[in-house]
SERO-4910 file (N, C-alpha, C, O; in steps of 0.05 Angstrom, whole numbers):
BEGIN
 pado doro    nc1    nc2    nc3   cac1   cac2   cac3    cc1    cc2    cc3    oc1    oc2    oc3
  Unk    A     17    -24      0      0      0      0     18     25      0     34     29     18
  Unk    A     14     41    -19     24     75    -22     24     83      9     11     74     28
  Unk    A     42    102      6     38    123     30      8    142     29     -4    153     47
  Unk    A      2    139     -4    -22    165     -1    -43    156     -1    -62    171      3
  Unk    A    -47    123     -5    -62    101    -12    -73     93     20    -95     82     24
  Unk    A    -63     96     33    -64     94     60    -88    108     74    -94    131     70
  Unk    A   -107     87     99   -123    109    105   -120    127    121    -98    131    132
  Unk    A   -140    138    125   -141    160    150   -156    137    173   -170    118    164
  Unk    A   -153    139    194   -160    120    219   -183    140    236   -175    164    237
  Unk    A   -202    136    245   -226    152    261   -231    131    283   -240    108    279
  Unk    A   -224    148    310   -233    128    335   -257    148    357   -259    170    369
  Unk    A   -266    131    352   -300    149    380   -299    127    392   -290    105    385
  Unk    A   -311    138    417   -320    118    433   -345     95    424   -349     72    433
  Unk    A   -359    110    404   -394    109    393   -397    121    375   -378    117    360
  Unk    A   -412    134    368   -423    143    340   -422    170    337   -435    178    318
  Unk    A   -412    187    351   -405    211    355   -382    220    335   -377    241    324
  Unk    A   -375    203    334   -349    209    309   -354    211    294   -336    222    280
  Unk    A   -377    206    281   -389    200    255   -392    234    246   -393    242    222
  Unk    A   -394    247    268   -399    281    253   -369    287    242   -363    294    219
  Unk    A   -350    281    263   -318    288    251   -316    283    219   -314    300    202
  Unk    A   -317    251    216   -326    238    184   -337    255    170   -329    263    148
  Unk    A   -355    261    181   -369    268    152   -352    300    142   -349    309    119
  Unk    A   -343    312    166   -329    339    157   -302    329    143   -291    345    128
  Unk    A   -291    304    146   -261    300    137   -273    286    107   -260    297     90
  Unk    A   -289    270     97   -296    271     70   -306    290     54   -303    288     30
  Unk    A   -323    318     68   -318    338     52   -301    348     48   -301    360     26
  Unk    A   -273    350     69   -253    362     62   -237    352     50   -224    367     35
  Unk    A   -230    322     51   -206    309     42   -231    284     26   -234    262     37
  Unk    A   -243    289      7   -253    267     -5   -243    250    -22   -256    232    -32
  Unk    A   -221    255    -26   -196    225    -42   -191    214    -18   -175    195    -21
  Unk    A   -198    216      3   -180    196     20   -197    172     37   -220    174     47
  Unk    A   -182    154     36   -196    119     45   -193    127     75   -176    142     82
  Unk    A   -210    116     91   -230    114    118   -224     88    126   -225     68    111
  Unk    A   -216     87    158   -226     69    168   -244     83    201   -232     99    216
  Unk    A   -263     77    204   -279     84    229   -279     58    243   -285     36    232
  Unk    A   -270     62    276   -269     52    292   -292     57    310   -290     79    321
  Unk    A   -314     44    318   -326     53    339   -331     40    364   -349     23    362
  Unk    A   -321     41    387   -318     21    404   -347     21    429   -346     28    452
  Unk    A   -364     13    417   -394      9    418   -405     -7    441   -428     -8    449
  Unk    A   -379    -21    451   -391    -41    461   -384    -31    499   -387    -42    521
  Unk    A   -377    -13    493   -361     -2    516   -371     31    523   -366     42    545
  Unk    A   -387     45    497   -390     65    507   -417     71    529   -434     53    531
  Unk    A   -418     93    542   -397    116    538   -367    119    541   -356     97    540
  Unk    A   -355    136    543   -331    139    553   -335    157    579   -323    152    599
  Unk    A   -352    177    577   -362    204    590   -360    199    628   -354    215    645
  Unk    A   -366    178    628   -370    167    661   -354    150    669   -357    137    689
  Unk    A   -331    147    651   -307    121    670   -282    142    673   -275    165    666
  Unk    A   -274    120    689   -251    127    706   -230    138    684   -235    127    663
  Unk    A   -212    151    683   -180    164    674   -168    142    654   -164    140    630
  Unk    A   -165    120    682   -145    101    676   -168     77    656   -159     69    635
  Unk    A   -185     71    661   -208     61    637   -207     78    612   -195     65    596
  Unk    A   -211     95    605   -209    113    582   -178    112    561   -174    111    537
  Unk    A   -158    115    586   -130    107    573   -128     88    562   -119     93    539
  Unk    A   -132     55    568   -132     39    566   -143     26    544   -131     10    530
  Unk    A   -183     37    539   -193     36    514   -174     55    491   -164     46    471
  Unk    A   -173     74    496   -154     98    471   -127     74    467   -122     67    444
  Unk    A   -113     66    485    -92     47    482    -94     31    457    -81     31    436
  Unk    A   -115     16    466   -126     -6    446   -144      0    418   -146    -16    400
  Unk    A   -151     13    417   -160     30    392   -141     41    370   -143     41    346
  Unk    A   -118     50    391   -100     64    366    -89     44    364    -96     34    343
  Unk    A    -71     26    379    -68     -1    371    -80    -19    344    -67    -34    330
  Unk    A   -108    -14    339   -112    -27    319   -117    -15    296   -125    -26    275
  Unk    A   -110     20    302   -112     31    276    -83     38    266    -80     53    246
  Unk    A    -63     27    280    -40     28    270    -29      0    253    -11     -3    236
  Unk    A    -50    -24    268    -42    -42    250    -58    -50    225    -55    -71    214
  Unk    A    -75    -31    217    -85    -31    189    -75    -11    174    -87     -7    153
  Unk    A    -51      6    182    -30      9    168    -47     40    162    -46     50    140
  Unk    A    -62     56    186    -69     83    184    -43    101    177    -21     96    186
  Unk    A    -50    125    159    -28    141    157    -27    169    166    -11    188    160
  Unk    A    -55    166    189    -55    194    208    -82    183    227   -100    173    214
  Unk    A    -86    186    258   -104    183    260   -114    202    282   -100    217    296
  Unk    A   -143    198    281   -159    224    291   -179    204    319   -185    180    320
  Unk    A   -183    224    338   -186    207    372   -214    233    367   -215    255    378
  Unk    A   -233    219    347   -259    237    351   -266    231    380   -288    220    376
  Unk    A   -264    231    395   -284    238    423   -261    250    448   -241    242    460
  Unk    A   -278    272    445   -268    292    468   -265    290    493   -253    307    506
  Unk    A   -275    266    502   -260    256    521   -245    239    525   -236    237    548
  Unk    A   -236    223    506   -215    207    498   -189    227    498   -170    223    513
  Unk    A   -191    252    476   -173    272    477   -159    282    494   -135    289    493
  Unk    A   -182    282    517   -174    296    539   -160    284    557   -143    296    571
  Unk    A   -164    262    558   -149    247    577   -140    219    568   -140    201    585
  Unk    A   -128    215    535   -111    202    532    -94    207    509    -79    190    500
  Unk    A    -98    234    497    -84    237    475    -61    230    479    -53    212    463
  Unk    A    -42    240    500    -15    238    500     -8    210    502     12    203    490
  Unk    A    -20    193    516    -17    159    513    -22    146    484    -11    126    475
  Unk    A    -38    160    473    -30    145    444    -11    164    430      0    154    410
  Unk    A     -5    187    435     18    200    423     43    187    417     57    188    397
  Unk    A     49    168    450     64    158    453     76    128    443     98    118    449
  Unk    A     56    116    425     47    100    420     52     94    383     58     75    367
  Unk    A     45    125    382     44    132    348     76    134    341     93    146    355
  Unk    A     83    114    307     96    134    296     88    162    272    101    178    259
  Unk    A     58    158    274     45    178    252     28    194    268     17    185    288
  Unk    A     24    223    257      1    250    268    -27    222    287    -41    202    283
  Unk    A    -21    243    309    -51    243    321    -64    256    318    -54    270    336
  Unk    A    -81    270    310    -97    298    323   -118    281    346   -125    258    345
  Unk    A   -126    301    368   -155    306    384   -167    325    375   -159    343    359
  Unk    A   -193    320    386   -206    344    394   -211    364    398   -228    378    387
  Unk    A   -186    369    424   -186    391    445   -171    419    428   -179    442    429
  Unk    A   -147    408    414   -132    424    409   -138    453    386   -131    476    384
  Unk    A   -153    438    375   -158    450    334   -187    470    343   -192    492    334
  Unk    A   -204    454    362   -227    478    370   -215    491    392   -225    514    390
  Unk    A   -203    491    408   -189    516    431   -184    535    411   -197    555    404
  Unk    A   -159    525    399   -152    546    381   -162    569    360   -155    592    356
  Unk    A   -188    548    346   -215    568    336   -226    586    356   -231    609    348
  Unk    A   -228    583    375   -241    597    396   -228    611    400   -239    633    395
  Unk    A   -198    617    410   -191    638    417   -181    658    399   -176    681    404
  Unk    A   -179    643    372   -187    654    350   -213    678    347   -210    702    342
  Unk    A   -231    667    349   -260    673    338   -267    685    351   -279    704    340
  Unk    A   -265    689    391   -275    705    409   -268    736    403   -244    742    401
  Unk    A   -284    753    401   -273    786    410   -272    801    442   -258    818    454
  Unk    A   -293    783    448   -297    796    484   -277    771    504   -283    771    528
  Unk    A   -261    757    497   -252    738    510   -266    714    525   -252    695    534
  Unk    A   -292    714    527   -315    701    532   -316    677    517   -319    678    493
  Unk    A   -311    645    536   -312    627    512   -327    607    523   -317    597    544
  Unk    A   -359    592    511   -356    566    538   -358    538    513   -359    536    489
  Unk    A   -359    519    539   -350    500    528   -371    485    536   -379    491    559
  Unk    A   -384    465    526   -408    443    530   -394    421    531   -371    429    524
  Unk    A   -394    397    535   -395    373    533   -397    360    560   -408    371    579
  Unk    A   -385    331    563   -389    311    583   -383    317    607   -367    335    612
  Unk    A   -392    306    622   -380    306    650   -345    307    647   -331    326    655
  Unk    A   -334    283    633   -307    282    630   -287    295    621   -264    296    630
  Unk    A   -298    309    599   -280    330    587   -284    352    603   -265    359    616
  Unk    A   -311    366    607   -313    395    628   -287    391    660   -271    406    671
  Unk    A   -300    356    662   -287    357    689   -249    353    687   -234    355    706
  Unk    A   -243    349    662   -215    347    655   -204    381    659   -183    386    670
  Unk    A   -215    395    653   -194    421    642   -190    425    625   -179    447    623
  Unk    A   -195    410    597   -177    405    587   -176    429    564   -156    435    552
  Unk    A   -207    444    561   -198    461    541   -194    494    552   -192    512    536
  Unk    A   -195    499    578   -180    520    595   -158    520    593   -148    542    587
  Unk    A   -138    497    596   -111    491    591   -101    501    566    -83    517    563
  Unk    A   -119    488    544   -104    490    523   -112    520    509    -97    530    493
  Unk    A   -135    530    517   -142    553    510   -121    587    517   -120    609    506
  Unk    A   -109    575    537    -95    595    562    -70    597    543    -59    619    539
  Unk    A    -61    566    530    -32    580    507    -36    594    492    -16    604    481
  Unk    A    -54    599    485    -63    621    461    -63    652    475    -62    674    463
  Unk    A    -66    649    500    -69    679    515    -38    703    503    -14    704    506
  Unk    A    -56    716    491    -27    747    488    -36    767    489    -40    778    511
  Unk    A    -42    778    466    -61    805    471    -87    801    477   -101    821    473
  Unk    A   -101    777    487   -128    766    499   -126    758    523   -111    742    533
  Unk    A   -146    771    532   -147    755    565   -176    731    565   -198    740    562
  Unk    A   -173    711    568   -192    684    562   -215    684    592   -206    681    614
  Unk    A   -245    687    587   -254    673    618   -272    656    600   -291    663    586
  Unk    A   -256    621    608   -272    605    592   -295    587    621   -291    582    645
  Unk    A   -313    581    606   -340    575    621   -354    545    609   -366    541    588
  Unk    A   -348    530    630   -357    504    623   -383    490    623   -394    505    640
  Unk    A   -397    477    618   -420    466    626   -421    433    612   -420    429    588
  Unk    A   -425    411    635   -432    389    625   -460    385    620   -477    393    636
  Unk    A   -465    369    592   -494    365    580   -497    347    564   -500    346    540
  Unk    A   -493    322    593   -502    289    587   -519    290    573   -513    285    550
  Unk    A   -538    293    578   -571    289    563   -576    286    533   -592    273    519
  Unk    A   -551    308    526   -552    314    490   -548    290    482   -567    279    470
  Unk    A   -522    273    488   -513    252    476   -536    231    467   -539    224    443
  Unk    A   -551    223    485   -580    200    479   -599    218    455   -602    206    435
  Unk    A   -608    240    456   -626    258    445   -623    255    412   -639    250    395
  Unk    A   -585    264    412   -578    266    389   -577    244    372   -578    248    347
  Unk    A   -575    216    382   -569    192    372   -600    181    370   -602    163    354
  Unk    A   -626    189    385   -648    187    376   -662    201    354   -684    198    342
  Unk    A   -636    221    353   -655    236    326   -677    261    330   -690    273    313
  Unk    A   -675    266    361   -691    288    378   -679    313    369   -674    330    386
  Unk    A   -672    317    342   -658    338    335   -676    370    329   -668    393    324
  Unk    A   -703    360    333   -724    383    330   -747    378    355   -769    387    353
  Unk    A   -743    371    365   -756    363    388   -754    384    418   -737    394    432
  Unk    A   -786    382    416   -792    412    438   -776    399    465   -773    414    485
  Unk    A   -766    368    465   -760    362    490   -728    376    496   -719    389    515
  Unk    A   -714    365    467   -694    377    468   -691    400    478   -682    402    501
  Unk    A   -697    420    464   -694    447    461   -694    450    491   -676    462    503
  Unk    A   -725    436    510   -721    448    535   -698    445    553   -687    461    568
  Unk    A   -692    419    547   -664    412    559   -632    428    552   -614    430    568
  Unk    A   -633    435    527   -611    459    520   -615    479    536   -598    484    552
  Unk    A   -635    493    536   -651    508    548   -637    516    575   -624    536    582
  Unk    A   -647    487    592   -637    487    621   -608    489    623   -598    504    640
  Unk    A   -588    470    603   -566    478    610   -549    497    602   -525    499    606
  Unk    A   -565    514    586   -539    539    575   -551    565    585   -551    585    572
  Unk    A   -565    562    614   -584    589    630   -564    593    636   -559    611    621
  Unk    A   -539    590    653   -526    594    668   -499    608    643   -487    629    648
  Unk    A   -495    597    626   -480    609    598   -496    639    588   -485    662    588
  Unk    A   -516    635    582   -527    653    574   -515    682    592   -501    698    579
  Unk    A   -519    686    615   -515    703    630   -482    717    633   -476    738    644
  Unk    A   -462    696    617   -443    708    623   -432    726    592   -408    733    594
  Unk    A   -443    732    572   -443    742    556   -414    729    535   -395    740    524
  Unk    A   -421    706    538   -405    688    524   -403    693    490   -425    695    480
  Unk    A   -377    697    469   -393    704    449   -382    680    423   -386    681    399
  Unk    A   -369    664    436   -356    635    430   -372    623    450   -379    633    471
  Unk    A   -379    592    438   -378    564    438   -370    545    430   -376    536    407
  Unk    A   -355    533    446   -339    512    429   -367    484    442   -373    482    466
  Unk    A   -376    470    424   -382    447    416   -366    424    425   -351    415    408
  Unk    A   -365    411    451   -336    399    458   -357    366    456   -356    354    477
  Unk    A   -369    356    441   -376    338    439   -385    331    411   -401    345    399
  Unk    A   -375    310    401   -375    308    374   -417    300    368   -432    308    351
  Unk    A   -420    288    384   -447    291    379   -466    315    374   -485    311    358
  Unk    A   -463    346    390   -477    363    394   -469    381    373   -474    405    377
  Unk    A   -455    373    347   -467    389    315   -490    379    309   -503    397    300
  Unk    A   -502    362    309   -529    355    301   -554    366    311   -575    369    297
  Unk    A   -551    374    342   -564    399    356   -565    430    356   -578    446    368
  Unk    A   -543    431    335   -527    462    322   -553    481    325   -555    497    344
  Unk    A   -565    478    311   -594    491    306   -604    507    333   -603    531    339
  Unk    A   -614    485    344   -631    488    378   -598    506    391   -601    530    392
  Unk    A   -587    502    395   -551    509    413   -555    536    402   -558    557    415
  Unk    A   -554    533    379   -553    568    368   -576    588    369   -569    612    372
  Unk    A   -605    584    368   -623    587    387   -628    595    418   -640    616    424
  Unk    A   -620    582    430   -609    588    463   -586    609    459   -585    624    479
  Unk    A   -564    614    438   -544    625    442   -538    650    412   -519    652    396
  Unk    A   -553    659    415   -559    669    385   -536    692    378   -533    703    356
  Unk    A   -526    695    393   -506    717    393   -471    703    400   -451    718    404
  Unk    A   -470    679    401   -446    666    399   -431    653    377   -449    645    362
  Unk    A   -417    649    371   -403    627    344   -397    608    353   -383    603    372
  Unk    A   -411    590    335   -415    561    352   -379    549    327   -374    552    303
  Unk    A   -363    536    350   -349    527    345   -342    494    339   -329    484    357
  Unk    A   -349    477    316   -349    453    317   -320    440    324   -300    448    311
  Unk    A   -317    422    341   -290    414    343   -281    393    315   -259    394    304
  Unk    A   -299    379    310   -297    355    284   -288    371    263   -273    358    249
  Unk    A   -291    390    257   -287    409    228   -264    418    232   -247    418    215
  Unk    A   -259    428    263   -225    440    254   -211    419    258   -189    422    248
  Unk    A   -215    400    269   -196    375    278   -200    367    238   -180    365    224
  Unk    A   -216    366    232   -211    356    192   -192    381    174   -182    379    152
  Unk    A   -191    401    191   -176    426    186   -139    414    190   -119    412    176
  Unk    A   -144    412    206   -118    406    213   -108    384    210    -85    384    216
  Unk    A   -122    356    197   -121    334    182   -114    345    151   -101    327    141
  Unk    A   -116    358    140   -120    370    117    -92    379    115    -77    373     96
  Unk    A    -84    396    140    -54    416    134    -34    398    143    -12    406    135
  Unk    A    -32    368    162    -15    356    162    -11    347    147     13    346    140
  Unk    A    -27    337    133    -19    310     99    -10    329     81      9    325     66
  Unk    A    -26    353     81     -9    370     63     17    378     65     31    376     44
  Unk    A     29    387     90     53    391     94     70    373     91     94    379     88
  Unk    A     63    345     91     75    327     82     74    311     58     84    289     55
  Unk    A     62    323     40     53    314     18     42    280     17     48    260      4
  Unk    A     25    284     36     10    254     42    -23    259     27    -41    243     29
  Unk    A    -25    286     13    -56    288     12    -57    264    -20    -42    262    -39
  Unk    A    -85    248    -12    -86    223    -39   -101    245    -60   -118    260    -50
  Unk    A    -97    245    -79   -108    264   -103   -112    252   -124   -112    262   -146
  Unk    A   -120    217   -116   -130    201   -136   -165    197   -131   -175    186   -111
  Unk    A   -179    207   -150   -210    210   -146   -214    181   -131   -195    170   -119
  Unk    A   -229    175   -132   -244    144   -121   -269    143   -140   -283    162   -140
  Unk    A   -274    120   -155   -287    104   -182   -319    104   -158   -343    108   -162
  Unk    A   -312    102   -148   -343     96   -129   -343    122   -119   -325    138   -119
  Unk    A   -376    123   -104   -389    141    -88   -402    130    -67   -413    108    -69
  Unk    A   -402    144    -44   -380    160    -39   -353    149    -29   -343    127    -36
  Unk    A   -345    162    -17   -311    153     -6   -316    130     12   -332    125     30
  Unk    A   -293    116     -2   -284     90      9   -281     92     37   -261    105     46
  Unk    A   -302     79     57   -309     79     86   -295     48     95   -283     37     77
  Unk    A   -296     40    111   -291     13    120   -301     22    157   -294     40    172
  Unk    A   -315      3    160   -327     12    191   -320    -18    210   -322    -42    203
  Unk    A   -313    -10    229   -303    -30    250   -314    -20    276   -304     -1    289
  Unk    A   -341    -36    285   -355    -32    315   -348    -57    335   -350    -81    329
  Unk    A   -338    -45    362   -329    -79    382   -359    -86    391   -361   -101    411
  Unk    A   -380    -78    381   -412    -83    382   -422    -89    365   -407    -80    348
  Unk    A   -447   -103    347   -457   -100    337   -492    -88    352   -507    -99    368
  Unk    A   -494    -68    341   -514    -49    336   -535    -45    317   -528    -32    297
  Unk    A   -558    -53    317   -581    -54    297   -579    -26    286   -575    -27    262
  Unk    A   -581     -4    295   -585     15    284   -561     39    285   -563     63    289
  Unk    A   -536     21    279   -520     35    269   -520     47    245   -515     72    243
  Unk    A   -524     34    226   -528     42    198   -546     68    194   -537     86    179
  Unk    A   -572     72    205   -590     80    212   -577    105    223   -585    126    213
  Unk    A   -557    107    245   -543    128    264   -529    142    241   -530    166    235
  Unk    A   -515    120    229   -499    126    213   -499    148    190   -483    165    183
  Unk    A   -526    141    182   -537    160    156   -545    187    166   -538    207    153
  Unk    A   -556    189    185   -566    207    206   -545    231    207   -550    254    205
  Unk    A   -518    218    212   -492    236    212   -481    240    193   -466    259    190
  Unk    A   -489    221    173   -466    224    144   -477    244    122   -470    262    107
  Unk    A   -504    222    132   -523    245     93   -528    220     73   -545    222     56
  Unk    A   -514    197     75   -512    175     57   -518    146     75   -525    147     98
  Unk    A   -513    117     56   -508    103     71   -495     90     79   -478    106     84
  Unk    A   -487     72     85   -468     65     88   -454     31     86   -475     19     82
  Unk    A   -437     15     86   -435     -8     82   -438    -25    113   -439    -12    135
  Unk    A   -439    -51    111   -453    -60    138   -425    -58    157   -408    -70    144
  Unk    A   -414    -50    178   -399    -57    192   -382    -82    204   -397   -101    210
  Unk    A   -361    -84    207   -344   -108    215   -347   -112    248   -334    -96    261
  Unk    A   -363   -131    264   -346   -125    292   -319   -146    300   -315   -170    293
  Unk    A   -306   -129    315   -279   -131    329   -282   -133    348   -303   -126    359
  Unk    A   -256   -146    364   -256   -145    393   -227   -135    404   -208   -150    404
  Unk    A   -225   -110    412   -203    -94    418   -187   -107    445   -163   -104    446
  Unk    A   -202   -122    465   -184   -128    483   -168   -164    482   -151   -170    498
***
């Protein structure tokens, strides 16, 4: 297999990754896919540090032995608290999460005002205060967190117009609302699909997707290395290959939901 022939590797905990995907085939649509989704184990959002390391362990583990030639740790709490263990692990680009939307944000903010939504795990990590704070020069940052479990089930039901939803956004961005936030970073790969309702509750913020700049920055590594594949693909759409340690009836179903298309039936694996 080519160096350029090579795929790109996508690890979620679940089906959340599936929004990252779909931004890295608009952007890089010559390039072959493999999606990892480790299904059988999620969430990630509520386990321990050292549980989370351990799954990220084994994940990049098996996207290095199908011979990935960059891979991407779609879930933000994986990022948060195991990037650097599979860093360590890799001889090829990781990207997370955390890094590519901080940076939009402190980008994008004018009033220094930035908050951040997602899991219990990531809010309770730090992790994008930390990374937001290197960007501090001529900006002074007050970033504002809020965990919002709830989205994750909603979004994967498809409650994406749903008055229940909305109430539940509702409740948790009262407390955002008030601090005249004018960034959002989106710290859960699930809650672009809620974009709509989020921006609604927040009408005066820039909603910041983390999946899009993390495909942003998938884009400028292969380029800088001249790894981008610039051979079309004979089929439609791009060459996917899906690997769940679950099988899931209505993956496919999830699947389309996030992609726009459909998709081929999934392989399951067993990572441990």
């Amino acid at each position: 297999m080519s160096k350029l022939s090579k795929p790109i590797g996508v690890f979620d905990s679940g089906v959340g990754g599936l929004s990252v995907l779909r931004h890295l085939v608009r952007i890089l649509p010559n390039e072959q896919y493999v999606y990892l989704g480790d299904t059988a184990r999620v969430p990630y959002g509520n386990k321990s540090e050292e549980t989370i390391q351990e799954y990220t362990r084994q994940a990049v583990k098996f996207l290095l032995q199908i011979e990935a030639k960059l891979i991407i740790i779609a879930c933000n709490t994986a990022s948060a608290l195991a990037l650097q263990i599979a860093e360590e692990l890799s001889d090829i680009p990781i990207i997370g999460m955390i890094h590519p939307a901080a940076k939009a944000a402190a980008i994008s903010t004018k009033n220094g005002k930035i908050g951040i939504i997602g899991t219990r795990a990531t809010i309770g990590s730090k992790a994008y205060p930390q990374v937001i704070s290197q960007f501090q020069s001529n900006k002074t940052f007050e970033v504002y967190g809020k965990a919002c479990p709830l989205l994750v089930p909603l979004a994967e039901e498809g409650f994406h117009e749903h008055v229940s939803t909305e109430l539940i956004i509702q409740e948790y961005l009262t407390s955002l609302q008030s601090e005249d936030i004018d960034t959002l970073v989106l710290g859960c790969t699930h809650y672009p699909l809620l974009a709509p309702l989020i921006q609604k509750q927040m009408p005066n913020a820039t909603l910041i997707d983390c999946g899009e700049y993390a495909a942003f920055e998938a884009q400028t590594i292969l380029s800088l290395s001249n790894r981008i594949n610039s051979i079309e693909h004979i089929i439609t759409p791009t060459k996917i290959d899906f690997y769940l340690t679950d099988s899931t009836p209505l993956f496919p179903e999830i699947a389309e939901r996030f992609l726009g298309f459909l998709i081929e039936s999934p392989t399951r694996i067993n990572l441990e």
